[in-house]
VOVOMI-874098 format. One line per field, with one value per atom (N, C-alpha, C): residue in three letters; atom name; x, y, z. Coordinates in pm, whole numbers. Layout:
BEGIN
res ALA, ...
atom CA, ...
px X, ...
py Y, ...
pz Z, ...
END
This chain:
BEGIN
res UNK, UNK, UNK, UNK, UNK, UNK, UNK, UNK, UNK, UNK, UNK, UNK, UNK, UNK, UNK, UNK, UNK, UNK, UNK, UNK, UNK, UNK, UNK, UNK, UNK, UNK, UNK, UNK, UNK, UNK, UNK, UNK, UNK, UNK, UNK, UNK, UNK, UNK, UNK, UNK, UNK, UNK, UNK, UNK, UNK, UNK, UNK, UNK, UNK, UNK, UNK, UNK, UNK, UNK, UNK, UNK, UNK, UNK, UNK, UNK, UNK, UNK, UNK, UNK, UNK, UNK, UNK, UNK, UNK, UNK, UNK, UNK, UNK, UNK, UNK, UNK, UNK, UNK, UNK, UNK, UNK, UNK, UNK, UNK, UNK, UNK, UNK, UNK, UNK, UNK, UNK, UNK, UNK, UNK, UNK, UNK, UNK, UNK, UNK, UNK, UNK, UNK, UNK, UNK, UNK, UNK, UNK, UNK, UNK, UNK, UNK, UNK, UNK, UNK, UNK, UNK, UNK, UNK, UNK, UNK, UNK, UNK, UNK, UNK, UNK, UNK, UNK, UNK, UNK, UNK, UNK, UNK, UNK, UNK, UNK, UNK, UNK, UNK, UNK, UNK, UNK, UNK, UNK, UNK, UNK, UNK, UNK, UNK, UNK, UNK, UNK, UNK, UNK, UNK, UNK, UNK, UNK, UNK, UNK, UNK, UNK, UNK, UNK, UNK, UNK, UNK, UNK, UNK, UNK, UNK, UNK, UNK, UNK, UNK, UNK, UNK, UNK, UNK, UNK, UNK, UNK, UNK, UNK, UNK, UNK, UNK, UNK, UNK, UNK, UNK, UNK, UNK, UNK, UNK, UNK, UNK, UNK, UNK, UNK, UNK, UNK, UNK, UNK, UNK, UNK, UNK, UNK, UNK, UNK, UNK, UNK, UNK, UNK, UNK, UNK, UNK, UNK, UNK, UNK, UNK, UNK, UNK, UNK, UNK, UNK, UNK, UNK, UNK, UNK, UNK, UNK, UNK, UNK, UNK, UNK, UNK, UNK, UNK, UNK, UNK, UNK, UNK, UNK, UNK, UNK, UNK, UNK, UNK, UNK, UNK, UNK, UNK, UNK, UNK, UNK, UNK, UNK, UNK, UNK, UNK, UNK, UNK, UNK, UNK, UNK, UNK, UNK, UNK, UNK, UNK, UNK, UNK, UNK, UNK, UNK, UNK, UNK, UNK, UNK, UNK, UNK, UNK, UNK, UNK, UNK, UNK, UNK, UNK, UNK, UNK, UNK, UNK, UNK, UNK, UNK, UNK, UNK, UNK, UNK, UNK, UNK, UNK, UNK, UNK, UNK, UNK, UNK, UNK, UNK, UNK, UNK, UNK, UNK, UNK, UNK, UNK, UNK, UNK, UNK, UNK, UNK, UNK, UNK, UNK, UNK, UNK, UNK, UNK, UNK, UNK, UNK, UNK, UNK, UNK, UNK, UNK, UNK, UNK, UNK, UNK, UNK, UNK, UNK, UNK, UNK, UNK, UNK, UNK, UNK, UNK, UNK, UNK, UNK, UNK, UNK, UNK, UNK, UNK, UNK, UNK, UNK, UNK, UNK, UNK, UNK, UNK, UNK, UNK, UNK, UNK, UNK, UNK, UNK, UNK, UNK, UNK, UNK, UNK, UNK, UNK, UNK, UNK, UNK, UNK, UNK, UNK, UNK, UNK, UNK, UNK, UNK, UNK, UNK, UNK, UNK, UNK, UNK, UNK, UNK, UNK, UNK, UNK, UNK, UNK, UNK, UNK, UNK, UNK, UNK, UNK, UNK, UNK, UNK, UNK, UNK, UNK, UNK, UNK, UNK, UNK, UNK, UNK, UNK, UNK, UNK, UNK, UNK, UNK, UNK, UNK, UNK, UNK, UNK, UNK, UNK, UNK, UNK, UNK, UNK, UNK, UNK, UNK, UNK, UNK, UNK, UNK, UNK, UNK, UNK, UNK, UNK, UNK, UNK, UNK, UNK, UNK, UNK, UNK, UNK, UNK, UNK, UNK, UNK, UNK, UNK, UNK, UNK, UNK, UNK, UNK, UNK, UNK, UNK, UNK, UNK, UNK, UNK, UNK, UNK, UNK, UNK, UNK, UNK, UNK, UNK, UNK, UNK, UNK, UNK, UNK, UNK, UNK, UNK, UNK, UNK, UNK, UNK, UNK, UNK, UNK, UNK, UNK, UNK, UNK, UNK, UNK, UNK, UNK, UNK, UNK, UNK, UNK, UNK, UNK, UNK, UNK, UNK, UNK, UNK, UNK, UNK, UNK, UNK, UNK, UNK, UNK, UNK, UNK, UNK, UNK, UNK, UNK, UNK, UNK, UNK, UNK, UNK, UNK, UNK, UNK, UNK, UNK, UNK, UNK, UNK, UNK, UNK, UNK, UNK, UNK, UNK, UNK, UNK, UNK, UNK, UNK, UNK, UNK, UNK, UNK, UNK, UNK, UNK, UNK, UNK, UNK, UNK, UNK, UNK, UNK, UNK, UNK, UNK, UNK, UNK, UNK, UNK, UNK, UNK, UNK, UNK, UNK, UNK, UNK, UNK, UNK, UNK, UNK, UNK, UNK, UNK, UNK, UNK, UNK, UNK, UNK, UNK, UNK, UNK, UNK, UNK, UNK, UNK, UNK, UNK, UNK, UNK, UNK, UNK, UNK, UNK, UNK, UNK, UNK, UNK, UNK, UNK, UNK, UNK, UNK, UNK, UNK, UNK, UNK, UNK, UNK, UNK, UNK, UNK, UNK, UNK, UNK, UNK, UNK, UNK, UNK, UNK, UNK, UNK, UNK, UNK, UNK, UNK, UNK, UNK, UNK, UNK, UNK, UNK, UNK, UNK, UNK, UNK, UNK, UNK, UNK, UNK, UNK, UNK, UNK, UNK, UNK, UNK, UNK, UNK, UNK, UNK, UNK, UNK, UNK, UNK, UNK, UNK, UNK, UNK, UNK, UNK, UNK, UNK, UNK, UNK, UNK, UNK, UNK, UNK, UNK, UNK, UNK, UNK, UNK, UNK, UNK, UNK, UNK, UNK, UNK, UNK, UNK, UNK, UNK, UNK, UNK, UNK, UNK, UNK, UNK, UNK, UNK, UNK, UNK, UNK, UNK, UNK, UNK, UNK, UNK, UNK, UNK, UNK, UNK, UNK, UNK, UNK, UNK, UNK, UNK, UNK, UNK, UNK, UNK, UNK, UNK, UNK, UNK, UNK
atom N, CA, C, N, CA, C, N, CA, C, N, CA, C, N, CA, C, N, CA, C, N, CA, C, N, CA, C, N, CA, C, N, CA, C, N, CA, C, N, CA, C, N, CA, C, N, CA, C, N, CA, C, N, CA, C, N, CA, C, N, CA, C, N, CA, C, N, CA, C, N, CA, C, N, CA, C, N, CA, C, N, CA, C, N, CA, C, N, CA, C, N, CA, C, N, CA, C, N, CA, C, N, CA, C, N, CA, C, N, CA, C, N, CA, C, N, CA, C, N, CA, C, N, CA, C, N, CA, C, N, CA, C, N, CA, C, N, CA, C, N, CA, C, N, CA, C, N, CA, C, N, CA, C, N, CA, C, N, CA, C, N, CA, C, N, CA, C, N, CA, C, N, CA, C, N, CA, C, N, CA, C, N, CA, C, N, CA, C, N, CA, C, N, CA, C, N, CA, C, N, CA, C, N, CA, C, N, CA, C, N, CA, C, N, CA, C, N, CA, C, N, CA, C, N, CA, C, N, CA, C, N, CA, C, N, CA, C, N, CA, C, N, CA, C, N, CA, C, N, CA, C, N, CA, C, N, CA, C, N, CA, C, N, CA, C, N, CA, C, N, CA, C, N, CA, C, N, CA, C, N, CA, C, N, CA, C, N, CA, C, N, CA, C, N, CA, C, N, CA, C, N, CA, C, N, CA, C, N, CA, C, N, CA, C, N, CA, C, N, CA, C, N, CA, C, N, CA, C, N, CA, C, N, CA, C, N, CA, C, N, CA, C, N, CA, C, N, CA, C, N, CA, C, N, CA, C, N, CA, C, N, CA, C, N, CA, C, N, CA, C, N, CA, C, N, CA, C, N, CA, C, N, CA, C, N, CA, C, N, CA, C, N, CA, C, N, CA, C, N, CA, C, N, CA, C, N, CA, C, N, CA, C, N, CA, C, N, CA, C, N, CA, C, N, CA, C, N, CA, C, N, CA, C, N, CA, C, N, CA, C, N, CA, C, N, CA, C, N, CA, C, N, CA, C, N, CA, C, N, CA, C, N, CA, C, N, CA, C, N, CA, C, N, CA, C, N, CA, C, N, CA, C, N, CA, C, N, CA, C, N, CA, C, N, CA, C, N, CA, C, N, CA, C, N, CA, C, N, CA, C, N, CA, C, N, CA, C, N, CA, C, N, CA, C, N, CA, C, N, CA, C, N, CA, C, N, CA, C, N, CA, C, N, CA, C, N, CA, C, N, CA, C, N, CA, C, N, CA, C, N, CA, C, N, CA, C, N, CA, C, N, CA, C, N, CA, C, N, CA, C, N, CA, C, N, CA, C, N, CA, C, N, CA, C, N, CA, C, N, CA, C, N, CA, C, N, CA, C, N, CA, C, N, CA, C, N, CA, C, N, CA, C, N, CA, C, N, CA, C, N, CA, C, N, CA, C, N, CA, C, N, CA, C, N, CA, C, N, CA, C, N, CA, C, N, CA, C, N, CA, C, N, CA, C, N, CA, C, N, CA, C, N, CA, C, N, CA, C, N, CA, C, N, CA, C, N, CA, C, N, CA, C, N, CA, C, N, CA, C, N, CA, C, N, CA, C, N, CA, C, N, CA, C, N, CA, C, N, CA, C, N, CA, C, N, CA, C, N, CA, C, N, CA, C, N, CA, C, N, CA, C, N, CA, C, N, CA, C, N, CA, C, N, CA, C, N, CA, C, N, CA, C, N, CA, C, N, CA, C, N, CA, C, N, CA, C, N, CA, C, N, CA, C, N, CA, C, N, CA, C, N, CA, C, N, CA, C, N, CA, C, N, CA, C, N, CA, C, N, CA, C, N, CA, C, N, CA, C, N, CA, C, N, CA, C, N, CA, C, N, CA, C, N, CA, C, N, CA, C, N, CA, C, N, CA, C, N, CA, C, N, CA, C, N, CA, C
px -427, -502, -541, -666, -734, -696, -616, -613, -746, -752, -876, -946, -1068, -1091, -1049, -1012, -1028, -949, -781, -768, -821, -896, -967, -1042, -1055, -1140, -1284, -1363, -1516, -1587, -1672, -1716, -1877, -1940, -2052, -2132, -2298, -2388, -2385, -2369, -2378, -2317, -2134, -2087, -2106, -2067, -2092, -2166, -2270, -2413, -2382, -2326, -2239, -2161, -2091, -1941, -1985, -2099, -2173, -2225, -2276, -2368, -2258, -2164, -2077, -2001, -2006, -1916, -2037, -2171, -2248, -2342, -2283, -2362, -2394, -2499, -2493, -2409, -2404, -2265, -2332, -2164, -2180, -2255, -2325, -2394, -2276, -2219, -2120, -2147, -2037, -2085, -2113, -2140, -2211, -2077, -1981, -1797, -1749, -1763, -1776, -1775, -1921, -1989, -1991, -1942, -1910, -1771, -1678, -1546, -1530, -1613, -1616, -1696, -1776, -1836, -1760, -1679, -1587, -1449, -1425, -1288, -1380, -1460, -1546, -1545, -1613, -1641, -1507, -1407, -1236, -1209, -1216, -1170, -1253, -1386, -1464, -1396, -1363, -1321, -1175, -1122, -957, -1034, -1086, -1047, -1118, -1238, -1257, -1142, -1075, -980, -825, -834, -739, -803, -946, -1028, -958, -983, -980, -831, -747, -550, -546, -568, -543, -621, -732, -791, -756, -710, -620, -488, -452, -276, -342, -415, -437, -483, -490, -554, -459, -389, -234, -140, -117, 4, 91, 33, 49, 147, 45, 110, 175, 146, 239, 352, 422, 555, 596, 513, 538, 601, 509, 553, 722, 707, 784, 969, 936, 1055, 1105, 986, 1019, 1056, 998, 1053, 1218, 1231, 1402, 1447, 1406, 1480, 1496, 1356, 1347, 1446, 1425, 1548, 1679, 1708, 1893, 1836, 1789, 1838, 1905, 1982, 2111, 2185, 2359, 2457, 2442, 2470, 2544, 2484, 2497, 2433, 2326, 2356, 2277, 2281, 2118, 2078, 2009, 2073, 1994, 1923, 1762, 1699, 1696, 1788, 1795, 1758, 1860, 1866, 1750, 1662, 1556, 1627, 1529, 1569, 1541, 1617, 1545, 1587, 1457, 1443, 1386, 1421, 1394, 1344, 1223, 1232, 1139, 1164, 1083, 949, 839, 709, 653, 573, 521, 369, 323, 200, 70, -21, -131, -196, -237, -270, -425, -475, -427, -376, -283, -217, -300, -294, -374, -353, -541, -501, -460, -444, -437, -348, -302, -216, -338, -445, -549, -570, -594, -629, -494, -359, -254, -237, -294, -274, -341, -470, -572, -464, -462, -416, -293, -180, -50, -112, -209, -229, -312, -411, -400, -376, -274, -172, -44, -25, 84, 21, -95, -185, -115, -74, -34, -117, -155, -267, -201, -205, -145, -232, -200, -264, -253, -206, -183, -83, -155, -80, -90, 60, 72, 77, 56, 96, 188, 263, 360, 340, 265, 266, 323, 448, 484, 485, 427, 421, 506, 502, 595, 640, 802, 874, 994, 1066, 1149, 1263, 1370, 1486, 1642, 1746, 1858, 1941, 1938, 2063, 2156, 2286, 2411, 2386, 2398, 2394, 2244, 2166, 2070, 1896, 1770, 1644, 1576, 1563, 1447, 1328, 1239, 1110, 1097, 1093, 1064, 883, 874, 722, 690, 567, 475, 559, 546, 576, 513, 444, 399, 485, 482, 550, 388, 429, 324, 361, 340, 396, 322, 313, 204, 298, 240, 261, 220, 278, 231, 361, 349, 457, 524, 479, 601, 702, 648, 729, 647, 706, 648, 716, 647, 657, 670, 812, 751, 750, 643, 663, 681, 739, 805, 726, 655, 601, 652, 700, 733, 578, 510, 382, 385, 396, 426, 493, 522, 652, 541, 601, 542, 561, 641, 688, 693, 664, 707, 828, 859, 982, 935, 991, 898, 1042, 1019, 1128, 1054, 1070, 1025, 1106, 1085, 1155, 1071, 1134, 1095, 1171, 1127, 1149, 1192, 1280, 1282, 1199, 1172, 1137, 1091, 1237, 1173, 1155, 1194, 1156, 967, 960, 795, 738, 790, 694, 731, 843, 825, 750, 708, 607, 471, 478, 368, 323, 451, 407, 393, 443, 423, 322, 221, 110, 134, 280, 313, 237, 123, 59, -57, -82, -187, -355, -487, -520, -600, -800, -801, -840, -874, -875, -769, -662, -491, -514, -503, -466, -585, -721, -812, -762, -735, -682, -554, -472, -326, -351, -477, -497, -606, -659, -712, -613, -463, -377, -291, -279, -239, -298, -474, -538, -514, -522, -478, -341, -238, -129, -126, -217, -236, -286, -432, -541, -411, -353, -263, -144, -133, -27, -112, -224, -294, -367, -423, -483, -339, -231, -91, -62, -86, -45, -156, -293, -420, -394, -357, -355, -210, -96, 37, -10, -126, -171, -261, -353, -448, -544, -564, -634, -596, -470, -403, -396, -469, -424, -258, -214, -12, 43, -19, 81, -11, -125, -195, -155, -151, -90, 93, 193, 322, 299, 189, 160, 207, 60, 75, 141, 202, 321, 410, 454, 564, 532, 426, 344, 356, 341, 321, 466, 554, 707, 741, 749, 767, 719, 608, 533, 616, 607, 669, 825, 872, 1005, 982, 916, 915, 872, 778, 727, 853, 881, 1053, 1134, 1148, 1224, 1184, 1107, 1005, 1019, 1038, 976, 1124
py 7466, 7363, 7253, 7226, 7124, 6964, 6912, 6741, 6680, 6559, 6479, 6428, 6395, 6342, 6180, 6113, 5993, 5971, 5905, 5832, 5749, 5640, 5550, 5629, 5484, 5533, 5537, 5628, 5610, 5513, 5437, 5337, 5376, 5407, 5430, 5322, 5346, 5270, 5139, 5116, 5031, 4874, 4949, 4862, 4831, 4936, 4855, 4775, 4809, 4707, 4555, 4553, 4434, 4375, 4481, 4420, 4374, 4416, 4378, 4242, 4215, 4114, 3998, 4035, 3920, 3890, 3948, 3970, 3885, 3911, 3828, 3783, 3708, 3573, 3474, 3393, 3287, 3167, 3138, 3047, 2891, 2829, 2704, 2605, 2548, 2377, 2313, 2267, 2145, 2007, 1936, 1852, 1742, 1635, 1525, 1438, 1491, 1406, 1464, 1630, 1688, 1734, 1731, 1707, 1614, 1473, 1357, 1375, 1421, 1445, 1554, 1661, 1788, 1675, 1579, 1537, 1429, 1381, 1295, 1365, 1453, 1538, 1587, 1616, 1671, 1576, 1442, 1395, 1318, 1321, 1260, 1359, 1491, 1611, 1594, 1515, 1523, 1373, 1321, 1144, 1214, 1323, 1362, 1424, 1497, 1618, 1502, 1405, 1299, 1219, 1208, 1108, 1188, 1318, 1363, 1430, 1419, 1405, 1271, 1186, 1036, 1031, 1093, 1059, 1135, 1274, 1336, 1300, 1234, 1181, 1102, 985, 893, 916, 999, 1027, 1078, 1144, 1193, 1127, 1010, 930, 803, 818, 732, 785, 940, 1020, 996, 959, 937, 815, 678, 559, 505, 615, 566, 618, 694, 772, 709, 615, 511, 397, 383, 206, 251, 368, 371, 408, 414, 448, 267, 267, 106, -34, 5, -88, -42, 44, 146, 10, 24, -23, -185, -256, -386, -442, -336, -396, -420, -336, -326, -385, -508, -554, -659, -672, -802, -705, -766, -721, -753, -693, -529, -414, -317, -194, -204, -288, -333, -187, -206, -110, -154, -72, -187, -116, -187, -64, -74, -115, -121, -234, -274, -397, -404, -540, -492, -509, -413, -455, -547, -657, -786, -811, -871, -886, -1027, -1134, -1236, -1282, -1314, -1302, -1464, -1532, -1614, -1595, -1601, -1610, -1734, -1698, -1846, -1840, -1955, -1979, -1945, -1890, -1926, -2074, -2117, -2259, -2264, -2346, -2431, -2362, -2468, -2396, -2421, -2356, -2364, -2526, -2530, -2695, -2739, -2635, -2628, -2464, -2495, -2340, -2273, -2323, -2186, -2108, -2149, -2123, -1985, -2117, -2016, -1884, -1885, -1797, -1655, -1713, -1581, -1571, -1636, -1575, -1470, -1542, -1449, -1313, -1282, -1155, -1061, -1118, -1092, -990, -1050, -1062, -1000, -951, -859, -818, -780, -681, -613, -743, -799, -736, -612, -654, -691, -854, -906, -886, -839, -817, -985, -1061, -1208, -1286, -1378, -1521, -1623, -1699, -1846, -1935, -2056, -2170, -2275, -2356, -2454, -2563, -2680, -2790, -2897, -2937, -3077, -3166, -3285, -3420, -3439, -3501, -3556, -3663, -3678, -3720, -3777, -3946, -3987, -3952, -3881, -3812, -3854, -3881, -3944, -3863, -3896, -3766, -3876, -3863, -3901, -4090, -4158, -4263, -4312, -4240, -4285, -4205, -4261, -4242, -4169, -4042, -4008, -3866, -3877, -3868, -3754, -3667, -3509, -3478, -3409, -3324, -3258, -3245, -3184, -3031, -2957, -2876, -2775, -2662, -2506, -2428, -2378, -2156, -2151, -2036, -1957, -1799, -1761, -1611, -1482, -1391, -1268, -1212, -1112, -1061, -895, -790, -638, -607, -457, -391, -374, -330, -286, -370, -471, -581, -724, -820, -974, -1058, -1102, -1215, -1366, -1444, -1554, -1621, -1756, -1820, -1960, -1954, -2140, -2235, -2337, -2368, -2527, -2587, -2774, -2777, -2877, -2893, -2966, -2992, -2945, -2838, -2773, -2648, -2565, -2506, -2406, -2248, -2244, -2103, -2110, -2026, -2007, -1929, -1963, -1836, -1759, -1657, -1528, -1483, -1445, -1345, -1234, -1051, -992, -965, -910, -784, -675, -589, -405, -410, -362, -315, -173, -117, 21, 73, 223, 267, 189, 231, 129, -1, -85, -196, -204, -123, -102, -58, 43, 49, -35, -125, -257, -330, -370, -450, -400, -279, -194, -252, -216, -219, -399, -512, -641, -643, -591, -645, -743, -721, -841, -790, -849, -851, -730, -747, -639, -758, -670, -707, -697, -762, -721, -624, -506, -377, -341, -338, -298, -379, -508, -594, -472, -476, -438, -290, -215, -80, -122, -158, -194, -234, -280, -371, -265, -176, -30, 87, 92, 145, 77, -25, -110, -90, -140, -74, 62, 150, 303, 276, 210, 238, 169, 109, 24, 107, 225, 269, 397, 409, 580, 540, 387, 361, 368, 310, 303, 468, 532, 649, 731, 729, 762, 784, 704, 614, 620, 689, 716, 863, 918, 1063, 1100, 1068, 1071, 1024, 950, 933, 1051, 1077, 1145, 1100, 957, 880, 905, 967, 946, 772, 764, 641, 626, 686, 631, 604, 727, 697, 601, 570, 401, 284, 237, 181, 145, 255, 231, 228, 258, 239, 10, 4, -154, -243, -196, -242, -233, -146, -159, -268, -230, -335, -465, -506, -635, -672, -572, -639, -713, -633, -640, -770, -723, -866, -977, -1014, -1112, -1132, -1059, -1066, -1159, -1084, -1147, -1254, -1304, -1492, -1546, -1502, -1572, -1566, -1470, -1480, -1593, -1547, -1654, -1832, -1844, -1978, -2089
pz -4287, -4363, -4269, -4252, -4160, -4187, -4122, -4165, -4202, -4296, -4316, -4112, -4139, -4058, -4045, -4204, -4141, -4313, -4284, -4471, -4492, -4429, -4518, -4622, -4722, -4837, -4792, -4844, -4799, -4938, -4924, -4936, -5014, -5123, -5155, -5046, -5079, -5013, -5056, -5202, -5233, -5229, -5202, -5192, -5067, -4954, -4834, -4793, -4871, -4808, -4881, -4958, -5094, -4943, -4886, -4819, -4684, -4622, -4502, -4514, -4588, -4637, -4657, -4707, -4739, -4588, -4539, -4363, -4270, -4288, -4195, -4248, -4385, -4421, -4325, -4372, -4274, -4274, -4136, -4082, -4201, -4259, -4287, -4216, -4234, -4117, -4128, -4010, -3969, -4060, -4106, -4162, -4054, -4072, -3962, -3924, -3953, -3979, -3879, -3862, -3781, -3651, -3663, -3576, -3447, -3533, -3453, -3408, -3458, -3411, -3280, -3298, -3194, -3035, -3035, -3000, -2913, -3003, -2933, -2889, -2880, -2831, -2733, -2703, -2560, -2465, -2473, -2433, -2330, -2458, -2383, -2273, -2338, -2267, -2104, -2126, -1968, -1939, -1994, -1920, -1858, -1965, -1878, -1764, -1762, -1669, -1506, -1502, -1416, -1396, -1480, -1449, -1309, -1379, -1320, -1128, -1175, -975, -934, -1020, -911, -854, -945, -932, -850, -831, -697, -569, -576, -448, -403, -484, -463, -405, -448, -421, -272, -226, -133, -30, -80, 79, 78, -38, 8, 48, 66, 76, 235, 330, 415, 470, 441, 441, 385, 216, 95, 138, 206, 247, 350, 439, 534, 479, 388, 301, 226, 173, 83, 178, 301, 380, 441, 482, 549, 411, 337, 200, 137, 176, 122, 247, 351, 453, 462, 448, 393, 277, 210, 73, 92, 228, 247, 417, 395, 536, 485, 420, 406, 377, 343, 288, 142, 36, 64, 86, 119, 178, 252, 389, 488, 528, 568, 680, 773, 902, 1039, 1083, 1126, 1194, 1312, 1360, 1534, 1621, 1694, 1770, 1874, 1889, 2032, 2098, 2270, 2402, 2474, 2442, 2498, 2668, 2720, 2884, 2921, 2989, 3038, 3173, 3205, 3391, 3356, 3524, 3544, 3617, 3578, 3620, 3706, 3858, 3870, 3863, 3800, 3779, 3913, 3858, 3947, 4023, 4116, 4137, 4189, 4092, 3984, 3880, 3801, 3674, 3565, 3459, 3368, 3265, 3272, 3207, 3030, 2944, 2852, 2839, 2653, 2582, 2551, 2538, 2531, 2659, 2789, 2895, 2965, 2928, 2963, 2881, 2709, 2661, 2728, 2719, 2820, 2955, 3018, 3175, 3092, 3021, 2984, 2956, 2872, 2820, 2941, 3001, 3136, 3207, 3255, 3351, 3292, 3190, 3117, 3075, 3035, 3009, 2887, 2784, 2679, 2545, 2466, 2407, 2283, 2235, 2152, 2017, 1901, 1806, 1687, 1736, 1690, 1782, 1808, 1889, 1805, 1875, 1816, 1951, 1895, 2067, 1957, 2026, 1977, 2073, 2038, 2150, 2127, 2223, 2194, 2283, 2219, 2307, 2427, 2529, 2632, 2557, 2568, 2447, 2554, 2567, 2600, 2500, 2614, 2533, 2583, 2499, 2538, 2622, 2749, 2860, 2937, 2849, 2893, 2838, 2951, 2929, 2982, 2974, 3013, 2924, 2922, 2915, 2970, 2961, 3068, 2927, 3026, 3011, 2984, 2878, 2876, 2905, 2988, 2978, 2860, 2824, 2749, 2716, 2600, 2634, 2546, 2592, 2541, 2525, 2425, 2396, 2298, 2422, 2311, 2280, 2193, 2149, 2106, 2179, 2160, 2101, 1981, 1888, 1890, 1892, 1832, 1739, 1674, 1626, 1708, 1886, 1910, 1985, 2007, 2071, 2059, 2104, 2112, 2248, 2275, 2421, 2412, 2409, 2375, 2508, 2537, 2683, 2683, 2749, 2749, 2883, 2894, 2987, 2988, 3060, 3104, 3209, 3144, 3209, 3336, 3438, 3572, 3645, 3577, 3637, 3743, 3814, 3909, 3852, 3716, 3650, 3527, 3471, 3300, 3268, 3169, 3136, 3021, 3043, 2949, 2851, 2766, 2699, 2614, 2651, 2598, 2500, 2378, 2283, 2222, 2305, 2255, 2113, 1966, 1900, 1872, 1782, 1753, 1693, 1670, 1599, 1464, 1403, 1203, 1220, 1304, 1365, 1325, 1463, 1426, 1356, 1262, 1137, 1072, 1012, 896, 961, 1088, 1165, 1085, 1109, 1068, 920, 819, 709, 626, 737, 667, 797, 831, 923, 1069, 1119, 1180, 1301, 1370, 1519, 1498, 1349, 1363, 1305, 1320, 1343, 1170, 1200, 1078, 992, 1088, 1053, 967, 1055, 971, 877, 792, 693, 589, 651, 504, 509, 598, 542, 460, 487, 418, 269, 240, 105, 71, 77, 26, -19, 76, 38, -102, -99, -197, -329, -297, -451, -505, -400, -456, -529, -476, -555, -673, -742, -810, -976, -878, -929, -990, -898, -913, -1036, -1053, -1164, -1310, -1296, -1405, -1426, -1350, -1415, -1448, -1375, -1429, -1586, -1592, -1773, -1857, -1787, -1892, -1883, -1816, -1851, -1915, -1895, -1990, -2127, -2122, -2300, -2348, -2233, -2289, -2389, -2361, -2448, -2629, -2630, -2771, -2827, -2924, -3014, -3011, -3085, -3074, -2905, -2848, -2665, -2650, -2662, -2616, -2674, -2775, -2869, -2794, -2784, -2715, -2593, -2504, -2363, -2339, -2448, -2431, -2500, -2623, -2658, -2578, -2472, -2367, -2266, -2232, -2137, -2166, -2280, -2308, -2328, -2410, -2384, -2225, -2135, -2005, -1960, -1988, -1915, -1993, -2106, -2147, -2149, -2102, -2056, -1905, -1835, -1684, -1676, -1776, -1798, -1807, -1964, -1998, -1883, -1772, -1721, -1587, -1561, -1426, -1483, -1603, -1691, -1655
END
């Protein structure tokens, strides 16, 4: 005995054409409530998916210095007691120098010759000038000379120079820095120039830009996580007034 070809029920013409018709009616029109809703979930969905370009480009052109900052600030924080951390003592060196003749007639003049002539390249100098000043020695008055320091500045070391304005010599004192030495130099700008400061303050905005698109995409532009985004926000902040006040 031959099996059926097929147990479904077979279906006259009539109905099927009944049951077709009802299967690819035409589609409902969207209402305009809709419409506007599908419209605005797209549109978030393109502000997320831009938002999440800018956070990784960002992260990506801070990843570098941000792992710089973020080692030398661990280290900044524990340079007192308790849980001092030291980043290493400089190698400090002292020699006496004698002037060229004539000697230089001013701390601007000497500053150029110092850098010079130590071939110094100081990324910031200071000068310190004080008056020739009558000073009390023993039982008696006498007359102090004029006196210059001036101090060249890099990460990896600094020079300060001491000059008595007649002297035939200066006195110099170098210090070599360490390693983390020179990068916290690095990272508070000390002897840099102003290239370093505006890159340093581009890295800064990124970390700024990377906190805030942070906290727009953990919402996902949700009403409630926005809403407790700045309700937290605003607690905080007003804690830190009260507390600053």
């Amino acid at each position: 005995m031959n099996a059926p070809e097929s147990i479904e029920p077979k279906l006259s013409s009539g109905v099927a054409t009944r049951y077709a018709g009802a299967a690819a009616g035409p589609a409902r029109p969207l209402a305009e409530a809709e419409l506007a809703a599908r419209r605005q979930r797209s549109r978030r969905a393109t502000f997320i998916k831009w938002l999440r370009k800018v956070h990784g480009w960002v992260g990506l052109w801070g990843a570098v210095l941000g792992l710089m900052f973020g080692v030398t600030g661990f280290v900044m924080n524990h340079r007192a007691p308790p849980l001092k951390i030291s980043p290493g003592a400089p190698r400090v060196s002292e020699v006496q120098m004698p002037l060229p003749v004539p000697a230089p007639k001013s701390p601007a003049r000497l500053e150029a010759w110092l850098i010079k002539e130590l071939k110094f390249d100081a990324g910031r100098t200071r000068i310190r000038k004080e008056a020739a000043q009558p000073v009390e020695w023993g039982d008696r008055s006498v007359m102090q000379p004029e006196h210059w320091q001036i101090t060249l500045f890099k990460p990896g070391a600094n020079v300060v120079a001491d000059y008595w304005v007649g002297s035939q010599a200066i006195s110099l004192k170098r210090s070599d820095n360490s390693l983390m030495t020179t990068l916290t130099n690095l990272h508070r700008g000390v002897g840099m120039n102003i290239f370093w400061v505006l890159l340093m303050d581009t890295i800064a905005g990124s970390m700024i830009l990377l906190s805030l698109t942070g906290v727009l995409l953990w919402t996902e532009l949700n009403k409630r996580r926005t809403i407790g985004v700045v309700l937290v926000a605003g607690s905080i902040t007003a804690a830190l007034l009260a507390g600053l006040s």
